[in-house]
Backbone atoms as SQL, in Angstrom:
CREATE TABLE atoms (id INTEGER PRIMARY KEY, chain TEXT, resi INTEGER, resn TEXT, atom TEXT, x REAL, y REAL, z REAL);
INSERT INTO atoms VALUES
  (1, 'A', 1, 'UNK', 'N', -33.028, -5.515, 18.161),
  (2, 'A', 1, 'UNK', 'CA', -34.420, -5.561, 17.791),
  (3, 'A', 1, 'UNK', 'C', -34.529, -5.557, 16.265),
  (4, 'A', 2, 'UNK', 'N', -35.325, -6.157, 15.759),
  (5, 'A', 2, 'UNK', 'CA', -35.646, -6.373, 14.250),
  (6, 'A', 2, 'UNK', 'C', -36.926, -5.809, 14.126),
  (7, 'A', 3, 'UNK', 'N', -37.160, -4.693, 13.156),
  (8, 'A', 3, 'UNK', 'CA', -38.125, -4.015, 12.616),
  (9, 'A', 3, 'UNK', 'C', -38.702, -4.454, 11.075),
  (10, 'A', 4, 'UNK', 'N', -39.605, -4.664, 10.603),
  (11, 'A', 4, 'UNK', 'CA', -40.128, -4.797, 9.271),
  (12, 'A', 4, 'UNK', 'C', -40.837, -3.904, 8.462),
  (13, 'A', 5, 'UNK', 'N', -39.742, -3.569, 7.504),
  (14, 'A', 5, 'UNK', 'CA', -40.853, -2.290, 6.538),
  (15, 'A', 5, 'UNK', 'C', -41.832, -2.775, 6.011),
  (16, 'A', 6, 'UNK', 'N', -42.699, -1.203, 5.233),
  (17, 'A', 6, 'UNK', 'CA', -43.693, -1.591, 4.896),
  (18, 'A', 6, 'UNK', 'C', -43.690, -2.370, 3.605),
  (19, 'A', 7, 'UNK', 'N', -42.398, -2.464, 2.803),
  (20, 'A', 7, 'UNK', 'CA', -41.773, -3.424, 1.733),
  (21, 'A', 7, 'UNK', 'C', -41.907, -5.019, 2.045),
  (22, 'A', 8, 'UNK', 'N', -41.337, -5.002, 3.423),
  (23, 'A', 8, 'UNK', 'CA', -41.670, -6.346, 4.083),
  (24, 'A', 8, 'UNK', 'C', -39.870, -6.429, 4.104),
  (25, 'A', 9, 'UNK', 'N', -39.251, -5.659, 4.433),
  (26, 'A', 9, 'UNK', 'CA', -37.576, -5.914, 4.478),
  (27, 'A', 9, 'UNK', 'C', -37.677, -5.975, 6.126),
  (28, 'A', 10, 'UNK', 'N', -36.764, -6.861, 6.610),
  (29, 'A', 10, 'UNK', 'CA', -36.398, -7.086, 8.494),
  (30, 'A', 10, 'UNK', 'C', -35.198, -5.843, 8.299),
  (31, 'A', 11, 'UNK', 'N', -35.094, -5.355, 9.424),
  (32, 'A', 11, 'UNK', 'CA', -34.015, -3.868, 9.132),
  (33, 'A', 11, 'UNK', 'C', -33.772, -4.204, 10.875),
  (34, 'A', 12, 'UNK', 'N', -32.509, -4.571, 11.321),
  (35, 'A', 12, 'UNK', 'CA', -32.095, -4.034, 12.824),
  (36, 'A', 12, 'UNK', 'C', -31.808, -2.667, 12.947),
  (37, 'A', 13, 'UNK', 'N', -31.365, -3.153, 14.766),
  (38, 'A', 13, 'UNK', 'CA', -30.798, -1.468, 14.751),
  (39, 'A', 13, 'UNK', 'C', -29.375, -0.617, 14.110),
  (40, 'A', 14, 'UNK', 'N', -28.687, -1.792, 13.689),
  (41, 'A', 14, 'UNK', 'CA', -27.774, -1.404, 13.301),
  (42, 'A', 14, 'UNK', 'C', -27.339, -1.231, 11.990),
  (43, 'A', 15, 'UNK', 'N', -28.645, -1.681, 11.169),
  (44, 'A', 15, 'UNK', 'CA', -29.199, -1.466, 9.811),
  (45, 'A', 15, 'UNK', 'C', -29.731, -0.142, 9.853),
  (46, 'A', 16, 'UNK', 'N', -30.463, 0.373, 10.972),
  (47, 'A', 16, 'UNK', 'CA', -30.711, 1.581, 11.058),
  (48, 'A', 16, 'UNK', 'C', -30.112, 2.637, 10.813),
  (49, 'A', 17, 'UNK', 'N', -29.142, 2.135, 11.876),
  (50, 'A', 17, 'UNK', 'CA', -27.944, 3.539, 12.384),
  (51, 'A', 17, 'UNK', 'C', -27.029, 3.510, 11.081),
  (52, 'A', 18, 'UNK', 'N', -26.739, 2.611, 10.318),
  (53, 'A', 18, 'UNK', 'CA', -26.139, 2.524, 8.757),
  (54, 'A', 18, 'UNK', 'C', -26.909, 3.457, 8.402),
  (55, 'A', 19, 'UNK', 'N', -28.329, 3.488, 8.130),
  (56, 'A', 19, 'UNK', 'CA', -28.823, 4.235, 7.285),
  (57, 'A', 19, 'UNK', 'C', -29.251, 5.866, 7.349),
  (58, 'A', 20, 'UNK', 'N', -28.724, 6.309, 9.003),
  (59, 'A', 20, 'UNK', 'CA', -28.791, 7.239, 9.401),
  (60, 'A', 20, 'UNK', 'C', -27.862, 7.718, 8.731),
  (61, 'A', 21, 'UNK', 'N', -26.677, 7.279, 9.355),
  (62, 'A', 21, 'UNK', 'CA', -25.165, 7.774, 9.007),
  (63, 'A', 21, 'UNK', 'C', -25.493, 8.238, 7.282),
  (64, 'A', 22, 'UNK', 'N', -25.532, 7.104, 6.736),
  (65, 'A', 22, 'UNK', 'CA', -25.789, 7.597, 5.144),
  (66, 'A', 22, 'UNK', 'C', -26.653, 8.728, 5.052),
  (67, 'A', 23, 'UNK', 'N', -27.574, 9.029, 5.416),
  (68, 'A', 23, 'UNK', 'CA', -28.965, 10.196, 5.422),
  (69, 'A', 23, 'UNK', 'C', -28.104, 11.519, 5.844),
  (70, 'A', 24, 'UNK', 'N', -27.561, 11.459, 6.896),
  (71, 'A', 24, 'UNK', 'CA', -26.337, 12.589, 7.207),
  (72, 'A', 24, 'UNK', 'C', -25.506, 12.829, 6.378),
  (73, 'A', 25, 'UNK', 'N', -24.512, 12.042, 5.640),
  (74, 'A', 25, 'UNK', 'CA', -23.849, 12.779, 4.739),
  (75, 'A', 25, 'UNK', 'C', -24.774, 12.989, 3.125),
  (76, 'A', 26, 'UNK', 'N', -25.706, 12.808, 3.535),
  (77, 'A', 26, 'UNK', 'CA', -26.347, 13.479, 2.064),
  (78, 'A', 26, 'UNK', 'C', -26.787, 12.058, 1.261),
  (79, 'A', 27, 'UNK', 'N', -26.339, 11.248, 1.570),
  (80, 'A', 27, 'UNK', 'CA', -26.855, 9.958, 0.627),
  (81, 'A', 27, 'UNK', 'C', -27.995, 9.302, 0.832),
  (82, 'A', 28, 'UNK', 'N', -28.941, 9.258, -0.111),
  (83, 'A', 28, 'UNK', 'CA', -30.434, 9.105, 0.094),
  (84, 'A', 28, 'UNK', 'C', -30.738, 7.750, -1.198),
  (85, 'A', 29, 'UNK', 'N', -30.468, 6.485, -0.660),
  (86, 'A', 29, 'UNK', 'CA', -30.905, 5.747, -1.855),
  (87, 'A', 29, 'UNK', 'C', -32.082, 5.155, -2.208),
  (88, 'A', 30, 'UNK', 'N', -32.628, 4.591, -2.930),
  (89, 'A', 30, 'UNK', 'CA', -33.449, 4.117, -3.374),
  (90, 'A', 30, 'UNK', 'C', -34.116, 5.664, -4.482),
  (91, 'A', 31, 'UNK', 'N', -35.714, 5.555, -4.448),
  (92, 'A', 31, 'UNK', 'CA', -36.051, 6.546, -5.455),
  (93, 'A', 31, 'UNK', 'C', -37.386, 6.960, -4.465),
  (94, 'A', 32, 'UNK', 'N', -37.326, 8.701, -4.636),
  (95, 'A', 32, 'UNK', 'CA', -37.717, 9.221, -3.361),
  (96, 'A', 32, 'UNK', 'C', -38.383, 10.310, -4.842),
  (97, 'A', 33, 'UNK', 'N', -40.447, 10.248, -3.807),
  (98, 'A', 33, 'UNK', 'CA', -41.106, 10.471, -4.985),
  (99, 'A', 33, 'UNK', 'C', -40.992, 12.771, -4.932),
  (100, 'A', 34, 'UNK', 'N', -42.113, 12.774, -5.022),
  (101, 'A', 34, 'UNK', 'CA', -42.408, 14.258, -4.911),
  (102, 'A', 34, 'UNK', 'C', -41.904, 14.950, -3.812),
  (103, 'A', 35, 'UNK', 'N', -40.734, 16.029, -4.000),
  (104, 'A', 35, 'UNK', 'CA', -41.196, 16.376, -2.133),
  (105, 'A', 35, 'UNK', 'C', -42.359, 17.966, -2.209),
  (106, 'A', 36, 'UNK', 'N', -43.160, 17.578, -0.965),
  (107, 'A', 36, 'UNK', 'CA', -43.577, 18.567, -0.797),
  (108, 'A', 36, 'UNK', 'C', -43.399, 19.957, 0.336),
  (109, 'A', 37, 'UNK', 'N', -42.926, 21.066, -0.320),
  (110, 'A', 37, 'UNK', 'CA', -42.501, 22.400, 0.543),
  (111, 'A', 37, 'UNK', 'C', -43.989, 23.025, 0.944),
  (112, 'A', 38, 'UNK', 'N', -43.845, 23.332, 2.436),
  (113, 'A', 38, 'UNK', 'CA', -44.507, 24.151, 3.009),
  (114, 'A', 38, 'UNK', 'C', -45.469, 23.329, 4.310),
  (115, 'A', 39, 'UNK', 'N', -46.141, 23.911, 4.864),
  (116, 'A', 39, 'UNK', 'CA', -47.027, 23.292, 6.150),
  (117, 'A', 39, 'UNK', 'C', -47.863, 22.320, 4.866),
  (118, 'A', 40, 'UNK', 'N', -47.804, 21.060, 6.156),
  (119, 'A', 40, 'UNK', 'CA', -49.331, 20.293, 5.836),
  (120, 'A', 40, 'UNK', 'C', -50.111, 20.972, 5.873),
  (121, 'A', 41, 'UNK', 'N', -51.338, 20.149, 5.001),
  (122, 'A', 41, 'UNK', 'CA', -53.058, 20.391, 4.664),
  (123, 'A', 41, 'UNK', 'C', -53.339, 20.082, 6.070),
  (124, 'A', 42, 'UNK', 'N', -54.356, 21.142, 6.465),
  (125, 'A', 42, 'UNK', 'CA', -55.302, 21.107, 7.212),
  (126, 'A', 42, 'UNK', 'C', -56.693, 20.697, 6.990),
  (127, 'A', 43, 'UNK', 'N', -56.851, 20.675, 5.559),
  (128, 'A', 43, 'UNK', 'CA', -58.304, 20.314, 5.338),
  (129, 'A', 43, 'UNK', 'C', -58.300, 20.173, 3.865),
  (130, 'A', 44, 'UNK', 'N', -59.422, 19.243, 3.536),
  (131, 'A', 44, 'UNK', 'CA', -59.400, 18.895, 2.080),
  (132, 'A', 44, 'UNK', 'C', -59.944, 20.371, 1.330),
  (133, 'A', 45, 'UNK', 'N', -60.784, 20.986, 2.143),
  (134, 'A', 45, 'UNK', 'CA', -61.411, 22.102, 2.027),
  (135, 'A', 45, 'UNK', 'C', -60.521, 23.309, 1.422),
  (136, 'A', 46, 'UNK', 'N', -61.481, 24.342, 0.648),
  (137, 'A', 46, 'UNK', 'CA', -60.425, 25.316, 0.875),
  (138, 'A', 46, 'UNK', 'C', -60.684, 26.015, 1.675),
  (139, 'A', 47, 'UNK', 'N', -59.413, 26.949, 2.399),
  (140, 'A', 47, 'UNK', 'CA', -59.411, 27.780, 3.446),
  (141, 'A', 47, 'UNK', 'C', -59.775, 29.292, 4.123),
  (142, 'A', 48, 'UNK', 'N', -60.376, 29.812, 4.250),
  (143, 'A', 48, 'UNK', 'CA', -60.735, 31.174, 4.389),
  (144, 'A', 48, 'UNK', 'C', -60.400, 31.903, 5.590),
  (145, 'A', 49, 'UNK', 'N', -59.885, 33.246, 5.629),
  (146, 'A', 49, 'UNK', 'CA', -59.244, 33.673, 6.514),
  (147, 'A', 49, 'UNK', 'C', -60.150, 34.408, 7.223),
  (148, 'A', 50, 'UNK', 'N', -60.191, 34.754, 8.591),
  (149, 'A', 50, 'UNK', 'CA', -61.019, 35.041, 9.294),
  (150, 'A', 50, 'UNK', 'C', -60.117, 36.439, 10.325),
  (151, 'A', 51, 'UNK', 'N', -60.646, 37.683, 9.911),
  (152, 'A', 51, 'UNK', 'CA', -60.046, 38.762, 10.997),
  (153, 'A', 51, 'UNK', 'C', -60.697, 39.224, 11.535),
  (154, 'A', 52, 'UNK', 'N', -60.744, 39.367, 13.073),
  (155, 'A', 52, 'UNK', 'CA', -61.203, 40.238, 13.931),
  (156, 'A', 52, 'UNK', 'C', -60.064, 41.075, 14.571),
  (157, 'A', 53, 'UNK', 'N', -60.407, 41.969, 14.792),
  (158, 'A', 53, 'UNK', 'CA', -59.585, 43.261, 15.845),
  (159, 'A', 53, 'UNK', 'C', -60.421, 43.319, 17.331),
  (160, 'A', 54, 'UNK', 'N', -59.115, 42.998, 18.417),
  (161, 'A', 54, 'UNK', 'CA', -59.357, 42.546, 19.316),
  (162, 'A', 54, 'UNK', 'C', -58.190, 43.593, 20.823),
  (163, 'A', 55, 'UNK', 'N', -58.718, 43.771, 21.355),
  (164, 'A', 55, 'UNK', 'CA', -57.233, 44.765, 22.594),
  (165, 'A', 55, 'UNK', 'C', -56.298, 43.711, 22.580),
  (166, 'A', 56, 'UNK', 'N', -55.115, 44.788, 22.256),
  (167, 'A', 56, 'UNK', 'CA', -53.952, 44.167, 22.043),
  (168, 'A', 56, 'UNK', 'C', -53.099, 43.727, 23.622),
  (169, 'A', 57, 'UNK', 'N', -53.817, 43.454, 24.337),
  (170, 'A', 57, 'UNK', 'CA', -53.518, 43.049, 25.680),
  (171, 'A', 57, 'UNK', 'C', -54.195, 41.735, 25.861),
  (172, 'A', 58, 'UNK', 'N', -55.159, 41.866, 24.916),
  (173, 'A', 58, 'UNK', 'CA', -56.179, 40.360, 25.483),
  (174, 'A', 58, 'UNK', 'C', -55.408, 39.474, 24.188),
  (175, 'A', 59, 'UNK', 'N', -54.664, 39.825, 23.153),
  (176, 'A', 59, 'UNK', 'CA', -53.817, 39.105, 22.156),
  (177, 'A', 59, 'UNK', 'C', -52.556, 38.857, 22.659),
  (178, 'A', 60, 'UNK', 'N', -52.084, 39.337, 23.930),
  (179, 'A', 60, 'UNK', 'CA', -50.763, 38.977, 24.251),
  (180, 'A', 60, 'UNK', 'C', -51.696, 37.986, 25.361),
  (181, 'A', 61, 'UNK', 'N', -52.728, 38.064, 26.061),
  (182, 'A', 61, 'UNK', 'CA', -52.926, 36.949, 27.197),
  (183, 'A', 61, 'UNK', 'C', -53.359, 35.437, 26.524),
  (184, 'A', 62, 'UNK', 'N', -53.853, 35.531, 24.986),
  (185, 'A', 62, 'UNK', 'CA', -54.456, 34.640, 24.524),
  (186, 'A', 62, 'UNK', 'C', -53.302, 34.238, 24.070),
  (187, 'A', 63, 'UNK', 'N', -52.334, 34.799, 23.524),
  (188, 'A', 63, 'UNK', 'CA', -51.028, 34.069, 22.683),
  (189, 'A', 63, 'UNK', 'C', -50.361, 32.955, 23.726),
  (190, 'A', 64, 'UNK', 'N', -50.400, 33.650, 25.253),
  (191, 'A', 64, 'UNK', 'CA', -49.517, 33.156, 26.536),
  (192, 'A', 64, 'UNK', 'C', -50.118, 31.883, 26.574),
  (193, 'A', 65, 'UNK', 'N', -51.352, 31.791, 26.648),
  (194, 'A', 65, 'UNK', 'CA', -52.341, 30.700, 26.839),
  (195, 'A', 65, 'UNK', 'C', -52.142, 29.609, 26.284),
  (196, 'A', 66, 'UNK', 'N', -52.152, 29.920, 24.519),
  (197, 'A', 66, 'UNK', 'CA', -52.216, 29.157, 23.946),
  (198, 'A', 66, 'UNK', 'C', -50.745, 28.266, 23.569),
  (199, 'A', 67, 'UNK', 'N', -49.436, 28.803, 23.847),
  (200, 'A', 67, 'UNK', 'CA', -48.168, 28.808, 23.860),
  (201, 'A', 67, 'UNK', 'C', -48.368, 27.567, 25.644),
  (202, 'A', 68, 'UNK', 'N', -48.768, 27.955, 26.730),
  (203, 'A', 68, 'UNK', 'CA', -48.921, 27.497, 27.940),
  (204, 'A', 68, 'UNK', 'C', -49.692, 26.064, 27.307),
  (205, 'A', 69, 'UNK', 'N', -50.596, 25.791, 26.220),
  (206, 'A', 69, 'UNK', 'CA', -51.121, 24.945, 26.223),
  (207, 'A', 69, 'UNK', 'C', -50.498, 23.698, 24.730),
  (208, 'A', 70, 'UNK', 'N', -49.307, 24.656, 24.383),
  (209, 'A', 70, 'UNK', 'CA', -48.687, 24.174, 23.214),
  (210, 'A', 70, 'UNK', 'C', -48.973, 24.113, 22.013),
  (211, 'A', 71, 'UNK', 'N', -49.668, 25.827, 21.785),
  (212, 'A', 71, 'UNK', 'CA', -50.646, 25.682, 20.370),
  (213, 'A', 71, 'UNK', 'C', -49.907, 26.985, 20.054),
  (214, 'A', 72, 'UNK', 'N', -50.243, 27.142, 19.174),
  (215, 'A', 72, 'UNK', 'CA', -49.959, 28.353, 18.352),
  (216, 'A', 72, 'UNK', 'C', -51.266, 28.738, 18.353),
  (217, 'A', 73, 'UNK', 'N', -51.403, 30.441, 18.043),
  (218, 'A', 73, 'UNK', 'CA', -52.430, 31.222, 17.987),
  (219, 'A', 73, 'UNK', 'C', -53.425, 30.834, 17.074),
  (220, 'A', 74, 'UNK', 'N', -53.361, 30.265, 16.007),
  (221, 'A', 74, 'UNK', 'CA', -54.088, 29.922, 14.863),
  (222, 'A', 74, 'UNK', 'C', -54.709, 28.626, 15.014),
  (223, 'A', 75, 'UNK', 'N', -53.929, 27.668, 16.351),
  (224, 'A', 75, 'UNK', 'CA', -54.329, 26.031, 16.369),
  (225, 'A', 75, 'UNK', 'C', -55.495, 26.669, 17.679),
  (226, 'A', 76, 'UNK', 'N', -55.184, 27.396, 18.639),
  (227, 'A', 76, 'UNK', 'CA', -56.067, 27.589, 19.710),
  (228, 'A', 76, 'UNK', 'C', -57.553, 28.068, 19.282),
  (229, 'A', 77, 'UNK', 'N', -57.314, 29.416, 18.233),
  (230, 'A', 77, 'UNK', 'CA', -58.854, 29.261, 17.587),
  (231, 'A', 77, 'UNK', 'C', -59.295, 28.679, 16.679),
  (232, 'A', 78, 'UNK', 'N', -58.397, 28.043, 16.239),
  (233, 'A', 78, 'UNK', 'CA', -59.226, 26.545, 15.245),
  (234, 'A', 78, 'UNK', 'C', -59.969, 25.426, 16.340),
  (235, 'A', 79, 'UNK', 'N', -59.597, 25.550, 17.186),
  (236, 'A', 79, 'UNK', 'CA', -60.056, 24.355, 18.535),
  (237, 'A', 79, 'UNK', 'C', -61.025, 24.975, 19.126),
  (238, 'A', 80, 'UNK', 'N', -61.011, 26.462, 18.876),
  (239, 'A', 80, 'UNK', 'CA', -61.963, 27.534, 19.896),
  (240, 'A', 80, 'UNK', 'C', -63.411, 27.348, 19.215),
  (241, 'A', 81, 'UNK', 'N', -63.390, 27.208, 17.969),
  (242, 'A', 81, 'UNK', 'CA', -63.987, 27.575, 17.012),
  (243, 'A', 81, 'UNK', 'C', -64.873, 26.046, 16.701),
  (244, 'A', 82, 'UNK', 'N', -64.154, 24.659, 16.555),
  (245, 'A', 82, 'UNK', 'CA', -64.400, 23.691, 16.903),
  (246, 'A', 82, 'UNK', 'C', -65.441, 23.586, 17.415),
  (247, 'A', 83, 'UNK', 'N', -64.848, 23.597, 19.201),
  (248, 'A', 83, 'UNK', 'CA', -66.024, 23.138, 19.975),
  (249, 'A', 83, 'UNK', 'C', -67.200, 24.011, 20.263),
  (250, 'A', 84, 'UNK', 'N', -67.157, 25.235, 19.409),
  (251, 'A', 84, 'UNK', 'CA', -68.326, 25.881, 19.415),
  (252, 'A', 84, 'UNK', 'C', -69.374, 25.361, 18.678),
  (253, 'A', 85, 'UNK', 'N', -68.738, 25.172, 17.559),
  (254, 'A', 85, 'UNK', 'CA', -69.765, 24.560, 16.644),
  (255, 'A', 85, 'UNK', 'C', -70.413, 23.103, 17.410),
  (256, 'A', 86, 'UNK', 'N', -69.493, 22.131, 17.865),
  (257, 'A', 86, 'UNK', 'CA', -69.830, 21.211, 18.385),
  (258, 'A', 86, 'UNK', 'C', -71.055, 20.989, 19.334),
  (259, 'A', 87, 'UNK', 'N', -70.804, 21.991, 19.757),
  (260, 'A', 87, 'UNK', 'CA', -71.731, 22.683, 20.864),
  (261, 'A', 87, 'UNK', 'C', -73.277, 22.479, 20.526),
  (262, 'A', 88, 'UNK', 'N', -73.578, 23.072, 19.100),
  (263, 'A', 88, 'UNK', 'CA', -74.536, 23.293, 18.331),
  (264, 'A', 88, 'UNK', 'C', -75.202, 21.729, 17.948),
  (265, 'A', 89, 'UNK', 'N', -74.139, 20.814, 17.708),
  (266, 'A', 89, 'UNK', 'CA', -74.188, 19.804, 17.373),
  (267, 'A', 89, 'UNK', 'C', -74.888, 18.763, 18.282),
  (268, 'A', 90, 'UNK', 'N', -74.962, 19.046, 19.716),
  (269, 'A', 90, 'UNK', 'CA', -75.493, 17.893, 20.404),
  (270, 'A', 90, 'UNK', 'C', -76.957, 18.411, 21.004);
């Protein structure tokens, strides 16, 4: 299969797997700009932290939940929080 970057170069698969192999032992060519450390932006916004104290039984059923639904505690009430507002919205 032949792939085309966004350069406009045709790259097979075996142009690929070359360039894997190289990426594995540490060799990275061309010129590679800023890197950035830490989680992606969530929002252009800035962020404000939000605490409530809650029974620490209903924080282990909400963690299960949200883990059962493939979120982390912080993505489940960002979504919780979401469609509340949304709510408001229609």
């Amino acid at each position: 299969m032949e792939y085309i970057t966004q350069g406009g170069d045709a790259l097979t698969d075996r142009d690929i797997e070359e360039l894997a192999e190289r990426f594995e032992r540490g060799e990275l060519p061309g010129r590679w700009g800023r890197v950035l450390v830490g989680r992606p932006r969530i929002s252009s916004e800035q962020l404000k932290l939000i605490g409530v104290r809650v029974p620490e039984s209903e924080v282990r059923a909400f963690d299960a939940k949200a883990a059962r639904n493939g979120q982390t505690r912080s993505q489940r009430l960002r979504q919780l929080i979401e469609r509340d507002l949304e709510e408001d919205e229609v």
